[in-house]
Residue frames relative to the residue before (quaternion, step in Angstrom):
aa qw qx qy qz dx dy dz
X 1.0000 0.0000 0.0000 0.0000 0.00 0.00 0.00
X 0.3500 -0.7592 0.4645 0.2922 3.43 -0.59 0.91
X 0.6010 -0.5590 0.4252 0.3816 3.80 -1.44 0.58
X 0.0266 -0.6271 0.7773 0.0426 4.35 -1.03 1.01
X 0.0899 -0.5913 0.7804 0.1825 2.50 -2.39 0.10
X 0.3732 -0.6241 0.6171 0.3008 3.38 -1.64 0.47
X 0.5984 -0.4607 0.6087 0.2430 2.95 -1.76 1.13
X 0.3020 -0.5754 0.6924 0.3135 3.35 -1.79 0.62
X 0.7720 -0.2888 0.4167 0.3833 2.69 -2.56 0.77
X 0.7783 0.3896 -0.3781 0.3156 3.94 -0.40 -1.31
X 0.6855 0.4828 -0.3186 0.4421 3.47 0.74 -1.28
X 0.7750 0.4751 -0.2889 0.3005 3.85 0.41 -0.33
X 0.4742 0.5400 -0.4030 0.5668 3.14 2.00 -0.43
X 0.8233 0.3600 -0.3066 0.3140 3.53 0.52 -1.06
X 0.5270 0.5032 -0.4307 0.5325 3.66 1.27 0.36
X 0.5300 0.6017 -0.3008 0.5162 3.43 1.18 -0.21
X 0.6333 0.3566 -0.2954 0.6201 3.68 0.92 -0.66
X 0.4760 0.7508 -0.3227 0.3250 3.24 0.57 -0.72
X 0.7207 0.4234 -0.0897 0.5416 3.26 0.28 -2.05
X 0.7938 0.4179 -0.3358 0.2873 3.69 0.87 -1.19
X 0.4570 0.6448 -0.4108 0.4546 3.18 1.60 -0.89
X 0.6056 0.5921 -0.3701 0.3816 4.16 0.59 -1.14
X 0.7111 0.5040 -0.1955 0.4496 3.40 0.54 -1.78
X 0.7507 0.3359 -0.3581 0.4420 3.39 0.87 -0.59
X 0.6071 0.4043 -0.4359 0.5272 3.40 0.81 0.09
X 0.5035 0.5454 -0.5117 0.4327 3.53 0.36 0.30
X 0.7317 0.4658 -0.2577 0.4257 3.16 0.69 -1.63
X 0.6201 0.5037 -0.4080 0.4421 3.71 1.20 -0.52
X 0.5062 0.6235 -0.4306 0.4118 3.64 0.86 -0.99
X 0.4397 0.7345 -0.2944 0.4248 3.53 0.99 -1.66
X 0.8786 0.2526 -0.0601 0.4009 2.97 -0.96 -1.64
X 0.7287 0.3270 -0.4104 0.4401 4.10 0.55 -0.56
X 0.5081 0.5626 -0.4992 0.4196 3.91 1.07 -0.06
X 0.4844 0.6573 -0.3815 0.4334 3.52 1.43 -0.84
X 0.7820 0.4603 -0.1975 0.3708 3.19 0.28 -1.33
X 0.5407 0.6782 -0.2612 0.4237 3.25 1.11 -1.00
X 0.7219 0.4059 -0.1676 0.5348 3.03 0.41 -1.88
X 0.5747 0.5136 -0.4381 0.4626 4.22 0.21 -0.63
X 0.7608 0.2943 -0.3728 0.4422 3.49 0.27 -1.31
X 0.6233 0.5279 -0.3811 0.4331 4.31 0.59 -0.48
X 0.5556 0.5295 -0.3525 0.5354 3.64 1.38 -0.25
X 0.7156 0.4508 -0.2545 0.4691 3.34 0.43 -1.35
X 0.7166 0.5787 -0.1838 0.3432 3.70 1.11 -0.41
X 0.5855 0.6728 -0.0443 0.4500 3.06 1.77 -1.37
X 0.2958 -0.6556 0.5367 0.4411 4.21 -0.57 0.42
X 0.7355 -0.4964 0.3225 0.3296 2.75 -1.72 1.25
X 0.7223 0.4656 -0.0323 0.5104 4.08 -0.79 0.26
X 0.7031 0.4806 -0.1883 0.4892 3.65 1.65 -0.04
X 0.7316 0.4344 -0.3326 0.4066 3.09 1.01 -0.75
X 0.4776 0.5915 -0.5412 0.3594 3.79 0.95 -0.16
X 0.6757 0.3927 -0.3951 0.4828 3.76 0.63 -0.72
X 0.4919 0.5331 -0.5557 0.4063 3.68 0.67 -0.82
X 0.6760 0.5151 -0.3187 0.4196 4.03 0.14 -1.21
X 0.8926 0.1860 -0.2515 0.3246 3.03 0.26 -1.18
X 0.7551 0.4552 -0.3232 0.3436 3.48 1.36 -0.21
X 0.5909 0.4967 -0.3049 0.5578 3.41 1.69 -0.19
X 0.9046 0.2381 -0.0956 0.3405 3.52 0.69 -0.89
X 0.4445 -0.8466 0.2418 0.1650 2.79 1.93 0.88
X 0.3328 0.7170 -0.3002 0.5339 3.28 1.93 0.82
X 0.3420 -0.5936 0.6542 0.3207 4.26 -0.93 0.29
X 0.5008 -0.4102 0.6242 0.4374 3.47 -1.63 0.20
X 0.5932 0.4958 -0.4894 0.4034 3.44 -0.65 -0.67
X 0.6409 0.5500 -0.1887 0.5012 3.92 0.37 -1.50
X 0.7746 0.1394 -0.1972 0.5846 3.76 0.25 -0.65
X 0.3262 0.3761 -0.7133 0.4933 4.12 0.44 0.34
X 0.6690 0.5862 -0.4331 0.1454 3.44 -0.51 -1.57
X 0.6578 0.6178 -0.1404 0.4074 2.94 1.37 -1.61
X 0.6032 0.4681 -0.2723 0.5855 3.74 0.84 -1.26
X 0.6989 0.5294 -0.3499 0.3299 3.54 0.32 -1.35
X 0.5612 0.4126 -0.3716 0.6138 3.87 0.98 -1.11
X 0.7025 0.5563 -0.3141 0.3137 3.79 -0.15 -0.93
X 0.6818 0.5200 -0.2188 0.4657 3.61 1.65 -0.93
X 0.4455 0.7426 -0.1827 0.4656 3.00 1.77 -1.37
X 0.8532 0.3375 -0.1063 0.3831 3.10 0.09 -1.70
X 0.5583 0.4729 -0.3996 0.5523 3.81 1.38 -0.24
X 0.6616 0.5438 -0.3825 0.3467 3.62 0.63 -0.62
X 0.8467 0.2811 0.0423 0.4498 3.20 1.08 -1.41
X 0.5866 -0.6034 0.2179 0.4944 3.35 1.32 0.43
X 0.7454 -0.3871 0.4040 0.3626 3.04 -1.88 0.14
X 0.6764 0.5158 -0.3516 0.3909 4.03 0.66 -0.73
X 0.5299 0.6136 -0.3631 0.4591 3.68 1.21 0.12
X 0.5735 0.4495 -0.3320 0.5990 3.61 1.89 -0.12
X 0.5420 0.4754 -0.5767 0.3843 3.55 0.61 0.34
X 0.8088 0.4034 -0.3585 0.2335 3.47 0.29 -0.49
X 0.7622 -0.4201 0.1408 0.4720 3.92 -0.60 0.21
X 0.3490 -0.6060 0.4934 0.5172 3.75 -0.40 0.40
X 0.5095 0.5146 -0.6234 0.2950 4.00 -0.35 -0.20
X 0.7458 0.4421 -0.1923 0.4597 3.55 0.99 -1.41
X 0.2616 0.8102 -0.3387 0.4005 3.27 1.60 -0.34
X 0.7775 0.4983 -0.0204 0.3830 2.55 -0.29 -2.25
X 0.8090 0.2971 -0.3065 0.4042 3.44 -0.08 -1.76
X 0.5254 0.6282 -0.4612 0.3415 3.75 1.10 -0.33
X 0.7656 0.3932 -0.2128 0.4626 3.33 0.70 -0.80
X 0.2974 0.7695 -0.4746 0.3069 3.72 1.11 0.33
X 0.4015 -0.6046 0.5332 0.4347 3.79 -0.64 0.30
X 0.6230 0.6540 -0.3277 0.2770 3.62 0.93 -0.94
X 0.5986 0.6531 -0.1750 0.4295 3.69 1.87 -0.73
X 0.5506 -0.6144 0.4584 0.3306 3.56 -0.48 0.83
X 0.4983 -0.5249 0.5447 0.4237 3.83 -1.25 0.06
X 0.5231 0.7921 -0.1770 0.2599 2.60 1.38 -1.76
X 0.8577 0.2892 -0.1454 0.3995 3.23 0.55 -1.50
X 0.4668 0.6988 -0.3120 0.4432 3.44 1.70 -0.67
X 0.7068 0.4593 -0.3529 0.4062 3.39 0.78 -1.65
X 0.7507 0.5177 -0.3185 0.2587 3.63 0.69 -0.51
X 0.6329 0.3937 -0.3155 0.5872 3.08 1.12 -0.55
X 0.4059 0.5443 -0.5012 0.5364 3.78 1.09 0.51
X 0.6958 0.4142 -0.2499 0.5308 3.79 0.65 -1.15
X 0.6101 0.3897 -0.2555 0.6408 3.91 0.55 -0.35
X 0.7013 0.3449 -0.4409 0.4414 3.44 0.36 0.28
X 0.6081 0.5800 -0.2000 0.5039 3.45 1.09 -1.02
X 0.7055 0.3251 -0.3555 0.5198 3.80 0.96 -0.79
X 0.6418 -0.5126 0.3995 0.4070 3.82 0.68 0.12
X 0.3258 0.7075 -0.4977 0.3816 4.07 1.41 0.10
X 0.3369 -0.5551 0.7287 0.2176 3.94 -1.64 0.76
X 0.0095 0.6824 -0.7166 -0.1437 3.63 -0.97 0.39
X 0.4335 -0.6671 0.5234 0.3051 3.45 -1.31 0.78
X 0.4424 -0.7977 0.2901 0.2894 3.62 -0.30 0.85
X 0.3771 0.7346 -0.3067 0.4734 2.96 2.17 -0.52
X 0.7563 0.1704 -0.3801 0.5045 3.88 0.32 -0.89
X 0.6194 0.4111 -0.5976 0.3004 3.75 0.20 0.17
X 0.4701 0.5195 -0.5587 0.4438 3.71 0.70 -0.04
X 0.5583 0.5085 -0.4343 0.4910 3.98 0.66 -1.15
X 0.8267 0.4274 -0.2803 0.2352 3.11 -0.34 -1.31
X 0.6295 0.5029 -0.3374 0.4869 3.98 1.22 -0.76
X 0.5682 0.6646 -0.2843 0.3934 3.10 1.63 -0.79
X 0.8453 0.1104 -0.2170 0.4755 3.52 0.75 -0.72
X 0.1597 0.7498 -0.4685 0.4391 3.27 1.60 0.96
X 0.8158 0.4357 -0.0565 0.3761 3.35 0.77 -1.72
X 0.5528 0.3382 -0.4240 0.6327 3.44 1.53 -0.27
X 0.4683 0.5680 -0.6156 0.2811 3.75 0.13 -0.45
X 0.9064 0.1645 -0.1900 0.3396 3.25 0.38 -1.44
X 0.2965 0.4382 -0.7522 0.3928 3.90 0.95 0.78
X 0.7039 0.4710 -0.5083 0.1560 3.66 -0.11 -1.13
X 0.5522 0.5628 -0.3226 0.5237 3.45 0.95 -0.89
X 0.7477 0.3536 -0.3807 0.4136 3.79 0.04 -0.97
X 0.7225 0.3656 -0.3820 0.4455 3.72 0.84 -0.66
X 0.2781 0.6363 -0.5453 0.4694 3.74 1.04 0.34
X 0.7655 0.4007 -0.2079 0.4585 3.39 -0.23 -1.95
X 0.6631 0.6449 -0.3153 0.2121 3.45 0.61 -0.42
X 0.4246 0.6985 -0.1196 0.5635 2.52 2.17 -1.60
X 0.8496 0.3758 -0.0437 0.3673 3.11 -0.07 -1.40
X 0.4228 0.5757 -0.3732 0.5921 3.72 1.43 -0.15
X 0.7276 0.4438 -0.2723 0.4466 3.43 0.40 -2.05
X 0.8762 0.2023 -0.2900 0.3275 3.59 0.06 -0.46
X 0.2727 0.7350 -0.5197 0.3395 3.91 1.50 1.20
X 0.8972 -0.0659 0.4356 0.0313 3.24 -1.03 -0.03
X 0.7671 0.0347 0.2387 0.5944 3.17 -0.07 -1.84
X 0.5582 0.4277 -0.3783 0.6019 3.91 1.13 -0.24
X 0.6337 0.4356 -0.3669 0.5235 3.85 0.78 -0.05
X 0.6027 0.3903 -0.3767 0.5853 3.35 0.73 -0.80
X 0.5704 0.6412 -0.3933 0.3299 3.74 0.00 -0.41
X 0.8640 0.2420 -0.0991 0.4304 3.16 0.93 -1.52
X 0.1418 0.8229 -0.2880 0.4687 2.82 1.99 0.57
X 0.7834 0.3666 -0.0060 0.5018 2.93 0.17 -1.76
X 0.6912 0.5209 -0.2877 0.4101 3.70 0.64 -0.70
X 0.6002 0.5340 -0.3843 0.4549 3.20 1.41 -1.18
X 0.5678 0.6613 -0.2943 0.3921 3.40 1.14 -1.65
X 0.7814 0.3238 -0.3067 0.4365 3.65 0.67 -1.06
X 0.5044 0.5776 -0.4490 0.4585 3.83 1.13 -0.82
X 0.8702 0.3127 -0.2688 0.2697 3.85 0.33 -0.96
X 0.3106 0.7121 -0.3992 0.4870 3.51 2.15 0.36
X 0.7604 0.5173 -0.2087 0.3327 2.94 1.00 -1.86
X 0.5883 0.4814 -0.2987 0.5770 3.78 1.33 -0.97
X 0.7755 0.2881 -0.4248 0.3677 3.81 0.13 -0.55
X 0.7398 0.4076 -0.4323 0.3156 3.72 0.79 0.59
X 0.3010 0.5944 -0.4707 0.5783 3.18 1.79 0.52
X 0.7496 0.5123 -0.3047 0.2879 4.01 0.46 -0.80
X 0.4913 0.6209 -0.2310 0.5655 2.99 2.02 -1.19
X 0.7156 0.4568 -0.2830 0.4463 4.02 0.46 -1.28
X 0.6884 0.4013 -0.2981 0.5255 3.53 1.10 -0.57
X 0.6446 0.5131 -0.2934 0.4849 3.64 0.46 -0.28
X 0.6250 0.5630 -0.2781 0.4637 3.49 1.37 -0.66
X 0.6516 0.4365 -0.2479 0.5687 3.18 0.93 -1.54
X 0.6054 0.3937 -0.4956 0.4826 4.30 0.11 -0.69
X 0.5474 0.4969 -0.4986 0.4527 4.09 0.67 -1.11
X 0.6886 0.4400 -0.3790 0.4344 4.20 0.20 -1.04
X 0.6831 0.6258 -0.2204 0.3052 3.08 0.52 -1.29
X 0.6493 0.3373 -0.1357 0.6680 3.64 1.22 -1.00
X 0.6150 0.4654 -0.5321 0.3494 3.71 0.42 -0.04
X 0.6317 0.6446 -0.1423 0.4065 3.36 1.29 -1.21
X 0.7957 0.2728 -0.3537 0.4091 3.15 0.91 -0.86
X 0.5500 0.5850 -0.3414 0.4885 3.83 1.42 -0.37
X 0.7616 0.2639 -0.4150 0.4220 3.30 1.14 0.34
X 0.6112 0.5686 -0.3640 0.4130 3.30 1.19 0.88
X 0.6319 0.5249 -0.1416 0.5524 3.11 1.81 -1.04
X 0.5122 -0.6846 0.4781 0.2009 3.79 -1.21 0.25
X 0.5879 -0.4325 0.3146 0.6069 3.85 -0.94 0.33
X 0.7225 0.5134 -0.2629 0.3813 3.82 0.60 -1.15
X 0.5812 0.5958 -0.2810 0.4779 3.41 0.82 -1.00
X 0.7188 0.2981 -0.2197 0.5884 3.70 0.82 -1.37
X 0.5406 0.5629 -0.4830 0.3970 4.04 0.18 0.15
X 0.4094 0.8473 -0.1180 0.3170 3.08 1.46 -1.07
X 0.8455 0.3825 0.2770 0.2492 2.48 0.03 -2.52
X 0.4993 0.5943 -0.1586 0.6102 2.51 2.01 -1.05
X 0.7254 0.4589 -0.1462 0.4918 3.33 0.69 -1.62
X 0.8140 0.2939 -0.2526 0.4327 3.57 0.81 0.17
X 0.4008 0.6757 -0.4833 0.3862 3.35 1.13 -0.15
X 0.6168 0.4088 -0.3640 0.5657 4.21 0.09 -1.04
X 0.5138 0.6104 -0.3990 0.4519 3.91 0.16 0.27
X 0.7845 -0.0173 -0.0306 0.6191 3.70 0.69 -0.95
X 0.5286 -0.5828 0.5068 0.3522 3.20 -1.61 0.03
X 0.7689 -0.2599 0.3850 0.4395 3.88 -1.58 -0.24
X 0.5922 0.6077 -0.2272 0.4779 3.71 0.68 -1.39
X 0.8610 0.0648 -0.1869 0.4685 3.64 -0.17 -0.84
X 0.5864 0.4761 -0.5691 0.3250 3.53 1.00 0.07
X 0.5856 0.4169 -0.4520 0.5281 3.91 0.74 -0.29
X 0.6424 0.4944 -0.4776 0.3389 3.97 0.59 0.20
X 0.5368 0.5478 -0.2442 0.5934 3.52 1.43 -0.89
X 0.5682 0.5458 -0.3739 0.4893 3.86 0.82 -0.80
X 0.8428 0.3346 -0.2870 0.3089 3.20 -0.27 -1.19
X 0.5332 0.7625 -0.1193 0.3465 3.07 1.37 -1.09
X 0.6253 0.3753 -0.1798 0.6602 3.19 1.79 -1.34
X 0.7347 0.2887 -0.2850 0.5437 3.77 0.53 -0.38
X 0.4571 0.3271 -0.6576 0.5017 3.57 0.67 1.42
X 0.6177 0.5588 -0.4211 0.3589 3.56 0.63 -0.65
X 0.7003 0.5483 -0.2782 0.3627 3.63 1.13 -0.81
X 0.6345 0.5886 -0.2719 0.4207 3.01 1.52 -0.94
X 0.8038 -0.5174 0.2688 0.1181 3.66 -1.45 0.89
């Protein structure tokens, strides 16, 4: 068994503050890059700032939403939403997070309460399957209404409108296509032609086409 020692009581509280004193300045760093970045977004042509992130600040989009999002969060709901870690930060300010659950750990922040950040991960966590379960419920239950039949009704109705005038445009053009050549080509020429066409595919015969009628051209 190898040789441990236990940390004293004093030295661990004060590496404990430590670490917290860090996290909260992280979490502040956090939130003013938010800001930062919002006001250079709000500032930027539309379609610019994603390179600005990724080529100046060497950051992902995804990485600086995160950033605005903790920063948006934290104007809505107060300054006590910057004590906790930016991971927890973040997932608070997701669209995917109840109000519900924010407002409380807003209200536990405000009365002076530690929340372990661990059960709010738990808790958004089964927040969030509650409501796939519910949404794939309603789904269920849409799919077999009525009006979710009529629905796909109608879709089928448009999918098979949509194939029989794609069939018509292709059948036309071959209808042009064969009129043209049989009136360019001879009894031999079109025996031919026949006899080779099932040989290649659509693709290289318009490649060999054009090709020959660059060769023709001046």
């Amino acid at each position: 068994m190898s040789d441990s020692t236990t940390i004293a009581p004093d030295e661990l509280r004060m590496i404990t503050a430590v670490i917290r004193a860090r996290v909260r300045h992280w979490s502040d760093d956090v939130i003013e890059i938010g800001k930062d970045l919002s006001t250079v977004k709000g500032q930027l042509p539309h379609g610019d700032f994603q390179d600005w992130v990724e080529g100046q600040l060497g950051m992902t989009i995804r990485t600086a939403q995160n950033y605005m999002s903790a920063a948006k969060l934290v104007e809505a709901k107060g300054e006590t939403i910057s004590l906790l870690p930016p991971a927890t930060i973040y997932l608070l300010a997701s669209k995917a997070t109840p109000d519900e659950i924010t407002d409380r750990v807003v209200a536990a922040q405000e009365a002076g309460n530690t929340i372990n950040p661990r059960l709010i991960h738990d808790e958004v966590a089964a927040a969030r399957a509650d409501a796939q379960a519910a949404a794939l419920t309603e789904m269920r239950r849409d799919a077999r209404s009525p009006e979710a039949k009529r629905r796909a009704e109608r879709r089928r109705e448009e999918q098979e409108s949509e194939f029989d005038a794609s069939r018509q445009k292709i059948e036309a053009a071959a209808q042009e296509a064969a009129t043209i050549i049989c009136r360019n080509l001879n009894d031999g020429e079109l025996d031919q032609l026949y006899k080779i066409l099932p040989e290649t595919t659509t693709h290289e015969l318009r490649t060999a086409i054009a090709e020959g009628w660059n060769r023709r051209a001046p």
